[in-house]
N, C-alpha and C positions, 0 to 999 in steps of 0.2 A: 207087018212088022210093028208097025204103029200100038195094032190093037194087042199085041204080043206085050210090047214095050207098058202099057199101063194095066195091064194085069200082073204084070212081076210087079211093077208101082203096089198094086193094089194087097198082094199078097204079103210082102213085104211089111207092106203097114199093118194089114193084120194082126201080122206073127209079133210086130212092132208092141201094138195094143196088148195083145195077149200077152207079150211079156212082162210088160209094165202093171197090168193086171194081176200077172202072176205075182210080181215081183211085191206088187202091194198086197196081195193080200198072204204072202208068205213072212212079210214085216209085222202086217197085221196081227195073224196070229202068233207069230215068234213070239212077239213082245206082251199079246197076252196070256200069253200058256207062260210064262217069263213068272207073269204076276200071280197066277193061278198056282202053278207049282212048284215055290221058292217061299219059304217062311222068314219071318224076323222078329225080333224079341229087340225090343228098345221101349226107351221112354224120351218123348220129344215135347217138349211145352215150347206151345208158339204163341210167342207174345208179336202187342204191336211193335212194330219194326222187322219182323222176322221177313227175310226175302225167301222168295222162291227157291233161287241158285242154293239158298241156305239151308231149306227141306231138304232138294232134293240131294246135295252133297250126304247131309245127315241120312238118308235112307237107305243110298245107293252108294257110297263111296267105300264099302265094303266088300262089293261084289261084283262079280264082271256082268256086265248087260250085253242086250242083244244091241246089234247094230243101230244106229239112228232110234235107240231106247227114247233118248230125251225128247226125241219130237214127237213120240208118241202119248209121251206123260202129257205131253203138254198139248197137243194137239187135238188128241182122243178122252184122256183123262181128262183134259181142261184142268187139271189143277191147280197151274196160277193165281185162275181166275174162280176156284173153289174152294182156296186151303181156306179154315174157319181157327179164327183163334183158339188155343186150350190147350190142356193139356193132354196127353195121347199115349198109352203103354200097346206096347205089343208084347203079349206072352206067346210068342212060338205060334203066331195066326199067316195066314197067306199074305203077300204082299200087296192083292189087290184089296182084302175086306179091312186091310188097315187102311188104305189109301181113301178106299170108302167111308170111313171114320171120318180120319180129315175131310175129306168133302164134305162131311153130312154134318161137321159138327158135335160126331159122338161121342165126349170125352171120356177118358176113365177117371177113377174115381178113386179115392184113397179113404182108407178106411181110420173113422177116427171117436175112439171109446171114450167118451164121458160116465166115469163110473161114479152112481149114488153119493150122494155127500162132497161131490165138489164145490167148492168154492168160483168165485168169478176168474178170480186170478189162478184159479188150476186148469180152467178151459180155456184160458188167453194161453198158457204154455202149451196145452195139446194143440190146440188149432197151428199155433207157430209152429213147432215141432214136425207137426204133420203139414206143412208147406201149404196152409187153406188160408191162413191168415195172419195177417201181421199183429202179435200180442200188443205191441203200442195201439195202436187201429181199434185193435176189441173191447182193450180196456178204457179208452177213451169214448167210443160209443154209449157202453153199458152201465156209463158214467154221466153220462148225457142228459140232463133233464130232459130237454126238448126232445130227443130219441125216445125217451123212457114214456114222457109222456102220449105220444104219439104213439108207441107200439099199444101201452096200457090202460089210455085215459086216465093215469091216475098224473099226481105231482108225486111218484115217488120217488125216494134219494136215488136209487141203480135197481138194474134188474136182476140184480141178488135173488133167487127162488123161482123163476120164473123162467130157466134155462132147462128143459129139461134131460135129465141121463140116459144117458142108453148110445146104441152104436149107430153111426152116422157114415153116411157116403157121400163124399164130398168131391168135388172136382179139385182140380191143385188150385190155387190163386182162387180162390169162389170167393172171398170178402168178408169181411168182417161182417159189414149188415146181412148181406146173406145167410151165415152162419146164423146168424142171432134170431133173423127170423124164420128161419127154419124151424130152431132148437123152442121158440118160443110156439110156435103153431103144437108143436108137438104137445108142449104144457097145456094149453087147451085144449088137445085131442085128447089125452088122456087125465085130465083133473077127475078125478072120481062122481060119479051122478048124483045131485042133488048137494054137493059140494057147501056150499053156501048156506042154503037152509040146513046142514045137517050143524054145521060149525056156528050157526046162530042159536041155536037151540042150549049149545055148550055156552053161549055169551060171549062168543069172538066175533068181530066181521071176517070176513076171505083175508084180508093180508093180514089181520095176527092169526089167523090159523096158520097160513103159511110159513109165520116165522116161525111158531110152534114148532109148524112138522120139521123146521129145519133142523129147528134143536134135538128135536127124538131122535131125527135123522144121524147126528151126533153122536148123541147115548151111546146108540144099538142097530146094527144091523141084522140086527135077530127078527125076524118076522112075526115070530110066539110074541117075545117080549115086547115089540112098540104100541103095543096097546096099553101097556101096562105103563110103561116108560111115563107114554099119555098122560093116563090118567094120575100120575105123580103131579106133574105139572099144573093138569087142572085143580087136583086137590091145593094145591100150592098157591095159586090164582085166586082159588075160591075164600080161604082163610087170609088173603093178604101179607102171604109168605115170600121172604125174598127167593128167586128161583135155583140161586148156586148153583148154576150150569158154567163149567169150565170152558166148553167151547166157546162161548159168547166168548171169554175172555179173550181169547186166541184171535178170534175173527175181529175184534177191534185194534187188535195190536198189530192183525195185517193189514188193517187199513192205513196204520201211522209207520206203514214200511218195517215193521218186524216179523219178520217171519219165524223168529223163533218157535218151536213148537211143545216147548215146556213152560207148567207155569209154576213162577215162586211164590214166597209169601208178599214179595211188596207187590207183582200180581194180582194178589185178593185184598189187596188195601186200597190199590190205586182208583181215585176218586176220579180221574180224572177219565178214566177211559169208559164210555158213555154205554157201554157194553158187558159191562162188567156185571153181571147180576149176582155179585155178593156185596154191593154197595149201592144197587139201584133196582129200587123196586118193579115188580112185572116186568113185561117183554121186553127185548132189547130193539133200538128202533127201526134196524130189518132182520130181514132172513141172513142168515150165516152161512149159507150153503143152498144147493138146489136138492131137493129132498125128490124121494122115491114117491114110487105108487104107495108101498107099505108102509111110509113114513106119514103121507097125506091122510090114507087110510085108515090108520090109525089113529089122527088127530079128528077124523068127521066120527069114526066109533071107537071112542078109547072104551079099556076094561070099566068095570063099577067094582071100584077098591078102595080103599080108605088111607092107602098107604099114601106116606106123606116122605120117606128116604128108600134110597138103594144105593148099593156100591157093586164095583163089580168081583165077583167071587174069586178062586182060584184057577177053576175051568172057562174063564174069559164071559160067562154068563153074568148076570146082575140077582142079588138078594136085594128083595123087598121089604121092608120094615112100616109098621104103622108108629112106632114109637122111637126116640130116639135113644134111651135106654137099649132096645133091642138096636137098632141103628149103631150105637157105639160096638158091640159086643161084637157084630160080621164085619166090624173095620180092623177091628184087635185082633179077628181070627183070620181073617184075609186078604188084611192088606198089611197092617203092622209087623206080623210077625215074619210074612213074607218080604 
């Protein structure tokens, strides 16, 4: 009876074990087949402060879970103890390779076009815009001696030219520094070969070339025409001609907080604005803008022309003139009359 009496004991426990066994591992995989086969489309930035309770409401407070879900997230997942700061989109992916994200760190990224011929202050409003960086933040940096010097070994005024254009993947909150050195590694990945020596040869060092391309930059987005644009300039340099580039004007007038983008005649008179190159001879004392490949390119091999004006035509392209006789006559035919 005895021996009868702790074999049901024993059986008993068994079926006991095996249940619990069962029971766990039908949790087990409930909750990961849960995560495997249930998509979600969100965007979650987790900053410091964010709690757990706070993810997981945000991920899951949408949809019914499997029983005893949360102690699996957190048991199994360990996420608590793995979510990583950032920011995080889900487009229509499974809930566990999002979840994996989070744990791993892998943020997404938001995409953000700096297009040719911006300005410092046109990248300070993309990056803001695009939620990468705060425009006070950027523009205080790129303004920064002690930054500028540091990134560029020079004492330059800002890093006015030295941002380079093109499209960027950014994580959301990435920084301001971040941004900039990123944007500036790029400038020297791609500065054109031989860069320096090509633009000594013209009689510039590297940062008036730069300004240069900034101004061609300017001009003309025509890739034909910035060779040409160029070699205006340098004919202009060479004779000790003032340069009458408009942009200049523009770009010293955003610096004293006018953004206006027209310019008048007290514009071309104004002595005071140090930019002006209808009142101050050679280059203006930085770049105006972060210039292209085609633009740099152009300034290390302009055309060999003699032309010394251009304006721009009726089809948005530029005439060239060696004289200013002919110079008047494409103003009268296409601009004046127009």
């Amino acid at each position: 009876m005895k021996k009868k009496i702790i074999v049901t004991i024993l059986v008993v426990f068994i079926l006991f074990i095996a249940g619990v066994s069962f029971s766990g591992y039908y949790w087990y995989n409930t909750s990961k087949n849960f995560l495997l086969n249930n998509n979600i489309t969100t965007e979650i930035n987790i900053e410091k402060g964010h709690s757990y309770g706070q993810l997981y409401n945000e991920l899951f407070s949408n949809i019914e879970t499997p029983i005893y879900f949360d102690i699996y997230i957190n048991k199994v997942e360990k996420l608590p103890q793995n979510m990583k700061f950032g920011y995080y989109v889900a487009d229509n992916i499974s809930y566990y390779e999002f979840i994996q994200n989070i744990k791993q760190g892998i943020q997404s990224t938001v995409k953000v076009t700096v297009p040719e011929g911006y300005n410092l202050f046109d990248i300070a409003n993309a990056v803001e815009k695009a939620g990468v960086a705060s425009k006070d933040a950027f523009l205080k940096l790129v303004f920064d001696k002690n930054v500028v010097k540091e990134i560029t070994g020079h004492d330059y005024v800002s890093l006015e030219g030295f941002l380079f254009p093109g499209t960027y993947l950014f994580p959301k909150n990435f920084g301001a520094r971040n941004v900039i050195d990123t944007m500036y590694a790029d400038f020297k990945k791609f500065l054109p070969k031989n860069f320096k020596e090509k633009v000594a040869a013209q009689g510039l060092n590297e940062y008036q070339a730069l300004i240069l391309a900034s101004i061609v930059q300017k001009e003309t987005y025509n890739s034909r025409e910035a060779p040409i644009v160029a070699s205006v300039y340098y004919n202009r340099l060479n004779i000790d001609m003032i340069l009458q580039a408009d942009p200049t004007i523009l770009y010293g007038n955003f610096l004293r907080g006018d953004f206006e983008i027209k310019i008048g005649r007290s514009d071309l008179r104004d002595e005071t604005n140090i930019y002006n190159t209808y009142k101050h001879k050679g280059l203006p004392p930085t770049p105006i803008c972060n210039p292209s490949i085609i633009a740099l390119e152009a300034v290390a091999d302009p055309a060999q022309t003699k032309y010394i004006f251009f304006v721009a035509s009726r089809d948005g392209e530029h005439l060239f003139s060696e004289t200013y006789e002919e110079h008047k006559r494409y103003v009268d035919e296409h601009q004046k009359r127009r």
